[in-house]
C-alpha positions as CSV (number, residue, x, y, z in Angstrom):
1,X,21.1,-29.3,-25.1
2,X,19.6,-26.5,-23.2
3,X,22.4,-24.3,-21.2
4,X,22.2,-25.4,-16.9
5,X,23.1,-22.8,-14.6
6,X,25.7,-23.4,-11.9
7,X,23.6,-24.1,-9.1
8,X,21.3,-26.8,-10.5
9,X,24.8,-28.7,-12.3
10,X,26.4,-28.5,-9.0
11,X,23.7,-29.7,-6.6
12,X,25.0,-31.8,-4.0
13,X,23.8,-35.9,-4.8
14,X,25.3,-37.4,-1.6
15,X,26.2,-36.1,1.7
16,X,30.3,-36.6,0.5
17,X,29.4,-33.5,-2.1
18,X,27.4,-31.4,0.4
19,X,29.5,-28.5,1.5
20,X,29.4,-28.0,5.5
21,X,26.8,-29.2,7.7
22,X,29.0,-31.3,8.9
23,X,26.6,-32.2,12.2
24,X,23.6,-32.7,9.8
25,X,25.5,-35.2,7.8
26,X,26.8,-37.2,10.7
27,X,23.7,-37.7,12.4
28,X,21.5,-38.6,9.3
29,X,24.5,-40.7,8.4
30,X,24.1,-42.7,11.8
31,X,20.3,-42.7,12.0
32,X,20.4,-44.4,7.7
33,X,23.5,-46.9,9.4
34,X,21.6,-48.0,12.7
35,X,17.5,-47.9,11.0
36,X,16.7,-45.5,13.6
37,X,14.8,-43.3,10.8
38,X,12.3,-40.9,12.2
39,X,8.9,-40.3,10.4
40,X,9.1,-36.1,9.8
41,X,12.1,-34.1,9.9
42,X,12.6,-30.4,10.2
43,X,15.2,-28.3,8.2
44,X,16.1,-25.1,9.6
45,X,18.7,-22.3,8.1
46,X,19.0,-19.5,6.1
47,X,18.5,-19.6,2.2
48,X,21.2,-21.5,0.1
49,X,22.4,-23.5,2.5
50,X,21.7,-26.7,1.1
51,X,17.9,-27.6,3.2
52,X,16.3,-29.0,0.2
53,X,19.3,-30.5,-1.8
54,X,19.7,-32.5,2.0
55,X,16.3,-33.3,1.6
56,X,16.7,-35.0,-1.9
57,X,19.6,-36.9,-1.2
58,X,18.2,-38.2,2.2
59,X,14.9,-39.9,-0.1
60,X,17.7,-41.2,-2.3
61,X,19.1,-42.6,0.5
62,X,15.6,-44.5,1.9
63,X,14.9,-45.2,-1.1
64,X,18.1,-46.5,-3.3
65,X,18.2,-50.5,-4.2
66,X,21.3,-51.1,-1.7
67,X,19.6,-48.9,1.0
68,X,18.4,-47.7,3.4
69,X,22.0,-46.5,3.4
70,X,24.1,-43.3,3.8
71,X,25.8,-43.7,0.7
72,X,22.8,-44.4,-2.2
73,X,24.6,-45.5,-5.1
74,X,23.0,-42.8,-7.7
75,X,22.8,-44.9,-10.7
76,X,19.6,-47.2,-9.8
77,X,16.6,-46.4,-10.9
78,X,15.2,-45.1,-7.7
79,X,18.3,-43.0,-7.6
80,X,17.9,-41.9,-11.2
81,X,14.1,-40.7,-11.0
82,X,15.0,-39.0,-7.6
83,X,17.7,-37.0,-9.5
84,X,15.5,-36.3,-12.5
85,X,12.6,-35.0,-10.1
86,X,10.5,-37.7,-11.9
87,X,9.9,-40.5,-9.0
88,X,6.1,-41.3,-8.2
89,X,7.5,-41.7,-4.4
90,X,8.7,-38.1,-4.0
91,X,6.8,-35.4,-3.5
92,X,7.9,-31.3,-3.4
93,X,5.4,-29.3,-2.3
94,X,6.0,-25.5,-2.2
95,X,3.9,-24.4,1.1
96,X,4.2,-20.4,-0.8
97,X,1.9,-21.8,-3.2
98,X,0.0,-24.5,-1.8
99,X,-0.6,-23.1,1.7
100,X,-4.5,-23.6,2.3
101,X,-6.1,-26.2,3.9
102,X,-7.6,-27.7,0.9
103,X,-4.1,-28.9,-0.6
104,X,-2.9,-30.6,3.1
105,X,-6.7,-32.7,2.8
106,X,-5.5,-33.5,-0.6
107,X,-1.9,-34.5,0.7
108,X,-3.5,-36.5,3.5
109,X,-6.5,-38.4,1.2
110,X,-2.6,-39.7,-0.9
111,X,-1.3,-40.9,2.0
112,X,-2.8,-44.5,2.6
113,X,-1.1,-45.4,-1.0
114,X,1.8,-47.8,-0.8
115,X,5.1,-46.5,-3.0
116,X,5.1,-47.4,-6.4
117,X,8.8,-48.0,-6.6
118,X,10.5,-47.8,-3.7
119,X,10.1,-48.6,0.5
120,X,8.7,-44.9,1.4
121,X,7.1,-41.7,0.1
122,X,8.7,-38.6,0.9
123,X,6.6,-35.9,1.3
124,X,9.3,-32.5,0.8
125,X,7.4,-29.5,2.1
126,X,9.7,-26.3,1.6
127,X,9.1,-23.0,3.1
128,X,6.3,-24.6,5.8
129,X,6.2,-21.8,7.6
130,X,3.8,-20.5,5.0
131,X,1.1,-22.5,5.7
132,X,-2.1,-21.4,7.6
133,X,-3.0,-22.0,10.8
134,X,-6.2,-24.3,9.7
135,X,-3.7,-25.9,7.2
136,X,-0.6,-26.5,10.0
137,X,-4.2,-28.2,12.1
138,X,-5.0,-30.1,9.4
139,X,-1.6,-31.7,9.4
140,X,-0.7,-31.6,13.1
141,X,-2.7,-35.4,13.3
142,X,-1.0,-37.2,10.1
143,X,2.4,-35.6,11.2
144,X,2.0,-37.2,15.2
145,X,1.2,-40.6,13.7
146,X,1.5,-41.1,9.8
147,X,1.6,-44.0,8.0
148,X,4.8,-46.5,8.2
149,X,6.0,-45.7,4.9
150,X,5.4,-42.2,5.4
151,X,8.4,-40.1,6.2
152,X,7.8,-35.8,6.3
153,X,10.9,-33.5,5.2
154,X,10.2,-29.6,6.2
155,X,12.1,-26.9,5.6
156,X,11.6,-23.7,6.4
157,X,13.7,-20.2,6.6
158,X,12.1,-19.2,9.8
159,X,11.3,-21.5,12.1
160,X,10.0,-19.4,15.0
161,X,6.8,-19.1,12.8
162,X,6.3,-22.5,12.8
163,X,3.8,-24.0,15.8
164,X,5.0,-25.5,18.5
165,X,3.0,-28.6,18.6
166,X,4.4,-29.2,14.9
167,X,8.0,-28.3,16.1
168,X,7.6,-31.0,18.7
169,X,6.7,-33.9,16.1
170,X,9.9,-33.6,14.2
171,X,13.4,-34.0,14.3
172,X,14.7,-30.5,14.2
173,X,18.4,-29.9,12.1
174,X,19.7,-26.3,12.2
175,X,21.7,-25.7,8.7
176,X,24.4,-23.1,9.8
177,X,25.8,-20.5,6.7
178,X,28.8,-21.9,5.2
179,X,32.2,-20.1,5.9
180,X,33.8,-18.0,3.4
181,X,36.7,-20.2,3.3
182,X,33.9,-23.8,2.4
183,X,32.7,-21.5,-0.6
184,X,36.0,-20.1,-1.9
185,X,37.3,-23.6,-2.0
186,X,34.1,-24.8,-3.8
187,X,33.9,-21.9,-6.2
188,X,37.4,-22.8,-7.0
189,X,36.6,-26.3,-7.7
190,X,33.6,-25.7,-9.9
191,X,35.2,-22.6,-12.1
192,X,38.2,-25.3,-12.8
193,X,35.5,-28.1,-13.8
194,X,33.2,-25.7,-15.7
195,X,36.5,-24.0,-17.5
196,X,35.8,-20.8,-15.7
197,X,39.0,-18.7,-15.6
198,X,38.6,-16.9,-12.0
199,X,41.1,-15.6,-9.5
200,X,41.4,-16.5,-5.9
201,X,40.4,-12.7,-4.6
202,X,37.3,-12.7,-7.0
203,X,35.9,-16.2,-5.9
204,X,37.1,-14.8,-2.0
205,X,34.8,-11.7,-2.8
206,X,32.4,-13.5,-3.8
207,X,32.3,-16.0,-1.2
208,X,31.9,-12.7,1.1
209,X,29.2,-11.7,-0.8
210,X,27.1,-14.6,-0.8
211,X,26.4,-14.3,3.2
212,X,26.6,-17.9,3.6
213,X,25.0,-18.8,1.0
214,X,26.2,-21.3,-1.5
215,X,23.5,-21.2,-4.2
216,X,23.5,-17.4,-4.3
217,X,27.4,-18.1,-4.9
218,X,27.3,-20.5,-7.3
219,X,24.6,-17.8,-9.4
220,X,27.1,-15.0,-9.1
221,X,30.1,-16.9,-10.5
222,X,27.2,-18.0,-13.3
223,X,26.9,-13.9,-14.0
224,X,30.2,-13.0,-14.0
225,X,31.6,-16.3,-15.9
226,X,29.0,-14.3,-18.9
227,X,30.5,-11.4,-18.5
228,X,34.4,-12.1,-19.4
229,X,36.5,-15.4,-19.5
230,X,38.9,-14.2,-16.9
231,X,36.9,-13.1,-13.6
232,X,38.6,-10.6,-11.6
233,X,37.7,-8.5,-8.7
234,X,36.9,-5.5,-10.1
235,X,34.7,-8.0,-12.3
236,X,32.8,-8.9,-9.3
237,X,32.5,-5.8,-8.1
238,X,31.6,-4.3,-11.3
239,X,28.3,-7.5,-11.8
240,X,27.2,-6.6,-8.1
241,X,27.5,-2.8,-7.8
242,X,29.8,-2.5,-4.7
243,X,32.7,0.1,-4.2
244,X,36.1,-0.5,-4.7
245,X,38.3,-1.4,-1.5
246,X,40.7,1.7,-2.3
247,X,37.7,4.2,-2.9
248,X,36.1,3.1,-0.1
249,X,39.1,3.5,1.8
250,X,39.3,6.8,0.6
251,X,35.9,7.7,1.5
252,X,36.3,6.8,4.8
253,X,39.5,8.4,5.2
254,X,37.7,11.8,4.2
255,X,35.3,11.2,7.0
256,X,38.1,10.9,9.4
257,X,39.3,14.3,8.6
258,X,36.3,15.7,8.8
259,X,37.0,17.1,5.4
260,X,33.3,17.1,4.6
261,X,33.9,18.7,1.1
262,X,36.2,15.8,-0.2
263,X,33.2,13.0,1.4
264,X,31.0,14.8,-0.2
265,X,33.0,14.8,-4.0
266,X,33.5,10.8,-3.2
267,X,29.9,10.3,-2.8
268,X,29.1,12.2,-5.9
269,X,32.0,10.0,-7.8
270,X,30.6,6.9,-6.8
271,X,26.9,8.2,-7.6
272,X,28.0,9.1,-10.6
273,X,29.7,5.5,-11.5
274,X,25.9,4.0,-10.5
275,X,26.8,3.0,-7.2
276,X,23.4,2.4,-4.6
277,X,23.3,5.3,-2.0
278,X,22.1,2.1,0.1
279,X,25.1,-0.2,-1.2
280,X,27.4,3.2,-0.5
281,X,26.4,3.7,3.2
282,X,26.2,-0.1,4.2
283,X,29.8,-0.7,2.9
284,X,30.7,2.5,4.7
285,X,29.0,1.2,8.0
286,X,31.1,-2.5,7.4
287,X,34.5,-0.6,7.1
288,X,34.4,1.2,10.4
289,X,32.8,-2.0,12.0
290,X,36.4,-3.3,10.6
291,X,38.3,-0.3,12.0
292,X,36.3,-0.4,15.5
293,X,37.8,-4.2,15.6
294,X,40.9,-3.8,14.5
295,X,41.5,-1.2,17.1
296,X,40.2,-3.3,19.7
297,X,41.2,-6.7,19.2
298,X,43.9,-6.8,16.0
299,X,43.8,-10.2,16.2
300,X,40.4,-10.8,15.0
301,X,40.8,-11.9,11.4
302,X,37.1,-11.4,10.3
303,X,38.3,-7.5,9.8
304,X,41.0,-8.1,7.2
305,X,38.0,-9.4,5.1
306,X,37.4,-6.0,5.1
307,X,41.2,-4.2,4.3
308,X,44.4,-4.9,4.8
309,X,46.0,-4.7,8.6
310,X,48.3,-1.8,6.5
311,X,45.1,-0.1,5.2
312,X,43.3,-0.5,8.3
313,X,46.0,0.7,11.1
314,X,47.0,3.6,8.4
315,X,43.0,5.0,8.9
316,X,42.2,3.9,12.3
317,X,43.9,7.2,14.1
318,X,41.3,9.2,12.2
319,X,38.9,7.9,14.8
320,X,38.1,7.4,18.6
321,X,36.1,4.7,19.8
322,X,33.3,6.9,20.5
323,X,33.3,8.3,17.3
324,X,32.7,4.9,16.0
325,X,30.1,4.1,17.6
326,X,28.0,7.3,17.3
327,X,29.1,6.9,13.2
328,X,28.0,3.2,13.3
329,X,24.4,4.7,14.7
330,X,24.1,7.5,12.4
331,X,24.4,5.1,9.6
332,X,22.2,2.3,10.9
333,X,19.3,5.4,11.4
334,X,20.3,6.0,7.6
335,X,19.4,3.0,6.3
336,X,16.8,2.5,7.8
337,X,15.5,5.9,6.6
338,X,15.6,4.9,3.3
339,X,13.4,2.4,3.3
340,X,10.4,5.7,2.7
341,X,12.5,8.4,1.4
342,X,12.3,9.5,-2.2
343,X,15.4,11.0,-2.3
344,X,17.7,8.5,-0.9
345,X,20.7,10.7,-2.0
346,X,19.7,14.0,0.4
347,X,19.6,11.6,3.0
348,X,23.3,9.9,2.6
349,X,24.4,13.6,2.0
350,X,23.1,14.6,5.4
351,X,24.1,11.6,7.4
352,X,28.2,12.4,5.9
353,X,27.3,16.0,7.1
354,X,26.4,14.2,10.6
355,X,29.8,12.0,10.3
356,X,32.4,14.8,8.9
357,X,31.0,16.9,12.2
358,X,30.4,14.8,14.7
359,X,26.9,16.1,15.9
360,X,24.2,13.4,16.9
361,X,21.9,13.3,19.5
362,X,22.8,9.4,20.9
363,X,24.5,8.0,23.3
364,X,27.5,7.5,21.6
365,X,27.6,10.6,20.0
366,X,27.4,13.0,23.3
367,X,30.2,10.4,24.2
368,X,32.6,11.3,21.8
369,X,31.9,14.8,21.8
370,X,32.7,15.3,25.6
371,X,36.0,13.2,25.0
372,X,36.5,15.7,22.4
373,X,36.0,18.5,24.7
374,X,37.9,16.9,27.4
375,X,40.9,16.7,24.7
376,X,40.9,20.4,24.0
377,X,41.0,21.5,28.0
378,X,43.7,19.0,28.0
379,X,45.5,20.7,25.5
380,X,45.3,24.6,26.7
381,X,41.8,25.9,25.7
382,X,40.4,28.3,27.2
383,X,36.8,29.1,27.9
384,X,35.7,33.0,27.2
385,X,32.3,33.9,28.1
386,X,30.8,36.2,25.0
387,X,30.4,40.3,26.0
388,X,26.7,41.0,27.1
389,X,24.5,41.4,24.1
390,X,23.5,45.0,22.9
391,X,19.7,46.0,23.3
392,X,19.3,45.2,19.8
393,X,21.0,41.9,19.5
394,X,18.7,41.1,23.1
395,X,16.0,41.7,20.6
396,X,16.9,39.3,18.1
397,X,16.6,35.4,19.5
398,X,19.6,33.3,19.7
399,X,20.9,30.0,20.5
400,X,22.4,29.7,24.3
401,X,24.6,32.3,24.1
402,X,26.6,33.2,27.0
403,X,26.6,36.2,28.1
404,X,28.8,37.8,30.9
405,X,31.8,40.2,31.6
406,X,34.7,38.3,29.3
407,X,36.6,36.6,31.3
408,X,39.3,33.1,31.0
409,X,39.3,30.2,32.8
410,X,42.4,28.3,32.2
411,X,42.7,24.3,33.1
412,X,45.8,23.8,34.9
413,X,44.8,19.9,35.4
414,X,43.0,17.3,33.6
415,X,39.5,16.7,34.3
416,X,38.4,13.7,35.9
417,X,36.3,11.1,34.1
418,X,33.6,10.9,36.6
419,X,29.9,10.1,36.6
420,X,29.0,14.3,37.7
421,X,31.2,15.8,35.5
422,X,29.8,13.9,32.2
423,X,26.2,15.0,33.3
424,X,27.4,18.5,33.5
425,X,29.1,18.3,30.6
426,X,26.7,17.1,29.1
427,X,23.9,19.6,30.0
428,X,26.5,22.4,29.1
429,X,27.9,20.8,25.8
430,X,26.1,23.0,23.2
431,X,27.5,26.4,25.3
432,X,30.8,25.0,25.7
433,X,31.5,24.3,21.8
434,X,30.0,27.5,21.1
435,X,32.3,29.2,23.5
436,X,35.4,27.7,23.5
437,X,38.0,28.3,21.2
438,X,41.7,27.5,20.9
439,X,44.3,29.8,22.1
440,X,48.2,29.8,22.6
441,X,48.8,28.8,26.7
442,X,51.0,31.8,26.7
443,X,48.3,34.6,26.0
444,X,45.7,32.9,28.7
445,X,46.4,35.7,31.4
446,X,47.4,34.9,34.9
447,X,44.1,34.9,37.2
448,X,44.7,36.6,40.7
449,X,42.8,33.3,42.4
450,X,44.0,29.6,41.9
451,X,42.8,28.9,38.8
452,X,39.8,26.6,38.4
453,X,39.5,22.8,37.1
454,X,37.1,22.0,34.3
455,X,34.6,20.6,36.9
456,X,34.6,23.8,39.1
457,X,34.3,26.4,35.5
458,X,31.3,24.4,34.4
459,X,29.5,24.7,38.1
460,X,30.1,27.9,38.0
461,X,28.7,28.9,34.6
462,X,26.0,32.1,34.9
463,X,22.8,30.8,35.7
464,X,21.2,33.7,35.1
465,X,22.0,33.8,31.2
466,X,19.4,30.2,30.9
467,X,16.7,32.6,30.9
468,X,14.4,29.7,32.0
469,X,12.6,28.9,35.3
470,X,11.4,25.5,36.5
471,X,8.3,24.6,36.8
472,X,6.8,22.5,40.1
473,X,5.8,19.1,39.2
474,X,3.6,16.9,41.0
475,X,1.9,19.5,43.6
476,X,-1.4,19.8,45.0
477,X,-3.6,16.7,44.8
478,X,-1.5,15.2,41.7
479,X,-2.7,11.7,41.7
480,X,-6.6,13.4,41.6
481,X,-5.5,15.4,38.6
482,X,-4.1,12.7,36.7
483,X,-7.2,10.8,37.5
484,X,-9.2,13.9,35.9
485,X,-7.4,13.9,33.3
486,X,-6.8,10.6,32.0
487,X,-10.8,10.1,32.6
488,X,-11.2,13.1,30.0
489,X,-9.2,11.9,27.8
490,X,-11.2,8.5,27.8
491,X,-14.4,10.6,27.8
492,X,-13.5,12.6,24.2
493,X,-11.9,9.5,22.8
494,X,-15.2,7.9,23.2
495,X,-17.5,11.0,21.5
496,X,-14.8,11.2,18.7
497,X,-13.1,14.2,19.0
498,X,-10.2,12.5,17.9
499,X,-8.1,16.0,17.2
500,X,-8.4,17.4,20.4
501,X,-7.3,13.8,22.4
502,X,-4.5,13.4,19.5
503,X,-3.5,17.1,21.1
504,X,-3.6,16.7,24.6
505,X,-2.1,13.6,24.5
506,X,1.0,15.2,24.3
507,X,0.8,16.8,27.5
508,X,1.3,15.1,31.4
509,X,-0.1,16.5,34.3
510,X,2.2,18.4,36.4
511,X,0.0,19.8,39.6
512,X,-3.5,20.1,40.2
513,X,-4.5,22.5,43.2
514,X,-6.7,25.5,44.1
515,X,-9.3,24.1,41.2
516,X,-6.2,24.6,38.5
517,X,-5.6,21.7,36.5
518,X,-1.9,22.1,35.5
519,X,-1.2,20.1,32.3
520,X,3.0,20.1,30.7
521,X,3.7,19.7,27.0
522,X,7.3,19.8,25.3
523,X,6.0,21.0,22.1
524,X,4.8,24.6,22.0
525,X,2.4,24.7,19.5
526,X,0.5,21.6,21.1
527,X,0.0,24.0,24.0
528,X,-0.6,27.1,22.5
529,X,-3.8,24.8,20.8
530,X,-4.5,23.7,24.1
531,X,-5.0,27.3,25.2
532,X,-7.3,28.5,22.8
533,X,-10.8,28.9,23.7
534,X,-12.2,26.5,21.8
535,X,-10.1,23.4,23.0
536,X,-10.1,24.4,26.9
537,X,-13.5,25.3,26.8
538,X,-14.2,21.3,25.5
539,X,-11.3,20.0,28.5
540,X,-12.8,21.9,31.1
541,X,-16.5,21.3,30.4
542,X,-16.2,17.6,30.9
543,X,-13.5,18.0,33.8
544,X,-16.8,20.0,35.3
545,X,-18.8,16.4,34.7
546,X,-16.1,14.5,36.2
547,X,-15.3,16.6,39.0
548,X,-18.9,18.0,40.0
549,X,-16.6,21.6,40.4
550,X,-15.2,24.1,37.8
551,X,-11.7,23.0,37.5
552,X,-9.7,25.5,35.2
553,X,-7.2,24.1,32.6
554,X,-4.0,25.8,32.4
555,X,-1.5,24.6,29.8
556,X,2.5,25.6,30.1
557,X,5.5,24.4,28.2
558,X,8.1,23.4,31.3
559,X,11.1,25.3,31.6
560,X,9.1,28.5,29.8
561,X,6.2,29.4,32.2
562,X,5.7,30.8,34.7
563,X,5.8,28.5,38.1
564,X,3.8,27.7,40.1
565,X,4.3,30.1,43.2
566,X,4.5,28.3,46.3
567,X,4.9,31.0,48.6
568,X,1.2,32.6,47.4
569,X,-0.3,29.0,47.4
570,X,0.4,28.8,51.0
571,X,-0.8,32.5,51.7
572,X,-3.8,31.7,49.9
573,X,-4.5,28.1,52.2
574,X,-3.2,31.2,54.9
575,X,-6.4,33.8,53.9
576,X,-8.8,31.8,56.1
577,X,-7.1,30.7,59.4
578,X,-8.6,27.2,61.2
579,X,-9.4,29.4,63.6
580,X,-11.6,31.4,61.6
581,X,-13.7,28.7,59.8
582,X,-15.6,28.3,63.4
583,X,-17.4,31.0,62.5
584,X,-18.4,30.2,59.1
585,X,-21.7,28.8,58.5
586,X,-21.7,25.2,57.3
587,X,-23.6,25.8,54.5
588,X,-20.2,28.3,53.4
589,X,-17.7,25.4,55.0
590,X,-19.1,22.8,52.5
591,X,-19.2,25.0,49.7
592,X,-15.6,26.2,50.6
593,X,-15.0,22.1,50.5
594,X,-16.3,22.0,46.8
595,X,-15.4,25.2,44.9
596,X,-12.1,26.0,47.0
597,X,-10.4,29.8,46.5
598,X,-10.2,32.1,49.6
599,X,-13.2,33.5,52.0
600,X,-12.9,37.2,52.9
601,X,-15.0,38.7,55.6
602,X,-17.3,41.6,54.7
């Protein structure tokens, strides 16, 4: 006799063998028990979790000799067919394959035939969802009012893609995934019956494994039974490719100390072994989920599926909360970036270089790094502003350095966690690590003035060393100029000059005044495009149509250009006082009106 796998010897035949589901058993127990059978049911959950096996043992159960009832009898020859998959009552339809309105016309054009054997026909439709729209039409009528000995059975994986007029037609039961502890207890059962030597932390891994699951359970012992006679962790670990509790313990561990050299050597190690970069970062990401738990609420006992309480309060001073959380974002971006990559390893190699040195540009990540900061004043360090650069070195670009007679500010109090001082921290952050360094409290010299808080040495950091000016947003007529130039934009969308609208789009209007058009972008080589002859000439010949007046484009990267001057805007509205335009001609007044700039008298 042909070899079964696990999953098919082990399907459930009654609802005493089903494993959880406890609420779907009782109430298709009571509805069999008091004849209150309704005509189309709807099974809902993730995959394994026993949807169609329920479906199977629920037509048993119409259709046994001693039934209707909740407990067929499995030996009848109803019963038998139904377990063979040979009954002329019971139908499985997979909606993957049979999804077009053609097969439902079929399925309907069977319908007005009585059972051959038993009291109903069971139509089982598994993964419904697949179904078309003219197909889910087709069976919206036969599902509201099918025949009395008609019952439907759909299951589905994902429910919200089902219509709503079909939702409301059926009975709707929700199949929850079955705990670790339901599967390990099963597993147990089944390796004894099937004379499968297993220990208890290799059918517990793989109960942890399988998600909820029980088929995909019941498939894994199968592989691993194949693989030896006596199934062991490292067994299990070894079928599916994951890393070993005490490497990845160690991995982790690395990343704690920031010892990016030893992370980097574990990666390799467990590259090397044929480890999945994706399998190595997801484990990575579940272990300090475990360690952010266990620090917050060591009661939980979800995280000890992870480690050991030993293991786990043994790594968790490696970390802060903060850090956590920025880590547990850096590895979600990750893996998610490795859905396109080819190289999957560079990027696992640069998301440890992210961990080991706490950069990142989230939430979470400026978080922990102002906490860090915060720890260091705490402890005695001292701020020291960096000797003003040489003529040559001013020559040479470089990144926010600070530049001003060297002086020390030493923190003789804590700083206060406030609202203010994390925006300032925040906007100073990148200065501050570069400047700060750690230095014995007793060579900080005495200042001759109080010396300052944390708060007070970050307001008072140079301004003059930004080397940036700000530019004026929203003057003039702004709402006219961002109706000019949305309305271009529209305008060279529509005559296909895609590249010059996919430009410009990057930039926002930031004043519009004296017949200049103002327009910001962040990135500098979008502006320096916008600049060029050829692209301004294009914006400002149809800001000409729209306007009915020359309007001249000017592009500017905010924070790098020059500002708009307020103080000559207003001499230049100043050239012509009221009192002078009396004396204009109105032919000059209205032209003034349309072309603006300033009138001098000859």
């Amino acid at each position: 006799m042909a070899y079964v796998a696990l999953y098919r010897r082990w399907r459930p035949q009654d609802f005493d063998t089903l494993v959880g589901q406890q609420a779907v058993k009782t109430a298709l127990s009571n509805a069999l028990a008091s004849g209150r059978i309704a005509h189309a049911y709807l099974f809902a959950g993730p995959r394994g979790t026993g949807k169609t096996s329920t479906a199977r043992i629920l037509a048993k159960a119409l259709n046994c000799e001693q039934g209707p009832t909740a407990h067929p009898c499995g030996v009848c020859t109803n019963c038998e067919r139904i377990t063979a998959g040979t009954s002329m009552d019971v139908f499985e339809i997979d909606a993957a394959s049979n999804r077009g309105i053609e097969e439902i016309k079929t399925l309907r054009e069977q319908l007005a035939f009585a059972p051959v054997n038993g009291r109903y026909k069971v139509y089982i439709i598994d993964e419904v969802h697949m179904l078309t729209t003219e197909a889910f039409n087709a069976l919206l009528k036969t599902l509201e009012e099918p025949p009395a000995h008609v019952i439907f059975i759909l299951a589905t994986t994902d429910p919200h893609k089902i219509p709503a007029t079909i939702h409301s037609r059926c009975q709707r039961f929700d199949f929850r995934r079955v705990t670790v502890e339901e599967i390990t207890e099963h597993l147990a059962m089944v390796a004894q019956k099937s004379d499968i030597l297993a220990d208890v932390d290799a059918l517990r891994l793989i109960a942890i494994q399988s998600e909820g699951g029980m088929r995909d359970a019941l498939s894994l012992l199968d592989q691993c039974g194949v693989m030896t006679r006596h199934i062991t962790a490292a067994t299990v670990r070894e079928v599916l490719g994951i890393v070993g509790r005490e490497t990845l313990r160690e991995l982790v561990q690395a990343i704690g100390r920031q010892d990016l050299s030893a992370t980097l050597a574990k990666l390799n190690f467990l590259l090397e072994q044929g480890k999945d970069v994706r399998q190595v970062l997801t484990e990575v990401a579940e272990y300090l989920r475990a360690l952010l738990l266990f620090k917050a609420a060591p009661s939980y006992q979800e995280v000890y599926l992870t480690d050991t309480a030993e293991a786990l309060s043994e790594s968790a001073p490696l970390f802060t909360n903060d850090r956590l959380m920025a880590a547990e974002e850096r590895l979600h971006s990750a893996l998610g970036e490795l859905r396109w990559t080819v190289r999957p390893r560079i990027t696992a190699e640069l998301c440890l270089f992210d961990l080991c040195r706490q950069e990142g540009s989230t939430l979470a990540a400026l978080a922990m790094r102002v906490a860090e900061l915060e720890k260091r004043f705490a402890d005695g360090v001292t701020i020291r502003y960096a000797e003003p650069p040489s003529q040559f070195e001013q020559s040479v670009p470089k990144r926010n350095a600070l530049s001003q007679d060297e002086q020390s500010v030493s923190k003789s109090q804590a700083p206060s966690e406030n609202g203010e001082q994390a925006s300032k921290m925040k906007a100073s952050l990148p200065n501050l690590e570069a400047a700060t360094k750690t230095e014995p409290k007793s060579a900080v010299k005495p200042q001759a003035s109080q010396p300052k808080t944390l708060a007070s040495a970050l307001t008072d950091l140079p301004k003059a060393q930004a080397q940036v000016v700000e530019v004026e947003e929203y003057g003039g007529d702004f709402a006219t100029g961002e109706e000019y130039w949305s309305k271009a934009l529209e305008i060279l969308a529509a005559e296909k000059k895609i590249a010059m609208v996919s430009c410009a789009r990057g930039g926002k209007v930031i004043s519009y005044h004296n017949g200049v058009l103002r327009v910001g972008f962040k990135a500098a080589f979008q502006c320096d495009r916008m600049n060029k002859e050829d692209y301004r000439k294009v914006f400002e010949d149809v800001l000409l149509r729209i306007a009915r007046q020359s309007i001249r484009l000017e592009c500017v990267v905010p924070g790098t250009a020059k500002p708009v001057a307020k103080a000559q805007a207003k001499k230049e509205e100043a050239a012509l006082p009221q009192a002078d335009l009396e004396n204009v001609p109105e032919a000059v007044k209205k032209a003034h009106n349309v072309f603006g700039g300033t009138l001098h008298e000859l």
